[in-house]
C-alpha angles and dihedrals in degrees: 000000000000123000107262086044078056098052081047095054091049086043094059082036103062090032098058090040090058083043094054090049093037097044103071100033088054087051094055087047094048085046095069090048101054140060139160116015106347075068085062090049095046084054091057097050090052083046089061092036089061097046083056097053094044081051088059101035081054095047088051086042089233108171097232085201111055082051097056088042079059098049097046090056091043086242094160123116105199135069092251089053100054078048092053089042085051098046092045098057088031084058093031083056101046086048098054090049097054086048086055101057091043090065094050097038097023078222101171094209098056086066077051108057085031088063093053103045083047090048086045092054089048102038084044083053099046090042090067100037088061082051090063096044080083086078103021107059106184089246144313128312131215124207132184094237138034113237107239110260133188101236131042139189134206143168115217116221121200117293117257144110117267128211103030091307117140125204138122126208104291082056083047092059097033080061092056095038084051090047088237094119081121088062099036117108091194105126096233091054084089097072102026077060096056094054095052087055106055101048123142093034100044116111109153122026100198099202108200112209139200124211081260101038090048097067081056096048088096093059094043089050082051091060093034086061089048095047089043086059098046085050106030106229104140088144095067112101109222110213123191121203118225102259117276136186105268086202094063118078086195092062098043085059102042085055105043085049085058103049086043088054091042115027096031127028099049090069115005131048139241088265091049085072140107138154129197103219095176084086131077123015130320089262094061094047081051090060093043094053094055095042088059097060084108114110110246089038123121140215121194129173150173114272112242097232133151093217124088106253112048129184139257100227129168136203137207114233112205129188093239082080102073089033087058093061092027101040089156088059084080088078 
């Protein structure tokens, strides 16, 4: 997600959270105004009101019913949420009692006001749900290219030629210099291919090595200054990590926490991220994959084709993933 998709999202977000405090207090408030039939037509607004928010917990594909099941155990764990828990049994209270009364006096305005306490309770409960919907996306989502970031990070593999191609280094920059870095199966094409596509915008490479790839960082930075003159890119920063066992998914992610701290948040935000997840071993893209479950990160990747040409894609990973397969990790 890019930034201003971002500034949207907190937008919605702060501004269900403040609906879901202001609603039913603005009901109870209305209540004591109305009577008769103005009640009738109150119900009704709170009817439509709720048809518009199903429409938007469907289009996020929110499940309405593991929520309630959530609110009825009291299984929240925010302040708002113990306010939304507290609002909906106070409504579904206040409900049961006018209904009450309209079966023993068969009074027309206590439905009524038993409707709208009911539809309060319900409306105050969806609200925040949509709130949430900020930090729990309903899954991941794929597109076909990733948007351009300032800072990106990638892990180098050895260098070598892949699927029965052979080349050395001086193959590897007649391929940049002939703009076929796409077709190329040289290892160090992936991220090479993540730079070039993220200029402009491009400001700090982040190169995450491992004790072997780091005695071939010198050659990677020559061909980095050759590709940085055929493109033109002399402004981008190039960072290396200290060198960390590519087989240890603790000291990925210690490394990649302290880059973060140190080459990045000083200066750049969560949405200024992306990280190539196609180099280094399976472990390391591991520990890619898990430091991107922030909103605003980005993963991007090489397309596993058979063809000659492959795309660069991304995906969004959201934290409803893990919730998916680890549901009781909400709390």
């Amino acid at each position: 997600m890019g930034g201003l998709r971002l500034w949207k999202n907190r937008f919605k977000y702060f501004l269900l959270l403040g609906l879901t405090f202001i609603y039913p207090l603005t009901v109870v408030l209305v209540i004591k105004e109305l009577s008769g039939l103005y009640n009738t037509r109150f119900a009704l607004t709170n009817i439509a009101l709720l048809l518009l928010l199903y429409i938007l917990v469907k289009r996020n594909r929110i499940s309405i019913g593991k929520f309630f099941s959530r609110v009825i155990s009291g299984n929240v764990n925010s302040c708002l949420g113990v306010f939304t828990i507290i609002v909906f049994f106070i409504a579904l209270s206040m409900s049961t009692d006018k209904f009450m009364i309209w079966l023993e006096r068969d009074d027309f305005n206590s439905i009524t006001l038993a409707a709208i306490y009911l539809l309060a309770g319900i409306n105050t409960a969806i609200l925040f749900i949509l709130s949430q919907s900020y930090f729990y996306k309903e899954g991941s989502q794929q597109y076909d290219k990733p948007e351009q970031k300032k800072v990106l990070i990638v892990a180098l593999s050895r260098f070598g030629y892949v699927k029965g191609a052979k080349g050395d280094r001086e193959t590897f920059l007649k391929e940049i210099r002939d703009n076929k870095l796409d077709e190329s199966k040289c290892t160090w094409a992936i991220p090479f291919r993540s730079i070039k596509h993220h200029i402009p915008k491009l400001e700090k490479v982040i190169v995450l090595v491992s004790s072997e790839t780091d005695k071939e960082f010198n050659n990677f930075k020559a061909i980095w200054e050759e590709f940085q003159k055929y493109y033109n890119t002399n402004k981008i920063k190039l960072i290396k990590s200290n060198p960390v066992n590519f087989n240890s998914l603790q000291d990925c992610l210690h490394e990649l926490h302290r880059l973060l701290r140190v080459e990045v948040f000083p200066k750049y935000k969560d949405e200024d991220i992306s990280m190539n997840i196609s180099s280094g071993t399976a472990i390391v893209s591991a520990a890619m994959i898990i430091a991107s479950v922030k909103e605003g990160r980005q993963v991007e990747y090489i397309e596993q084709t058979n063809t000659e040409k492959s795309k660069l894609l991304s995906v969004n990973v959201s934290v409803q993933d893990i919730y998916y397969f680890y549901p009781e990790l909400k709390g």
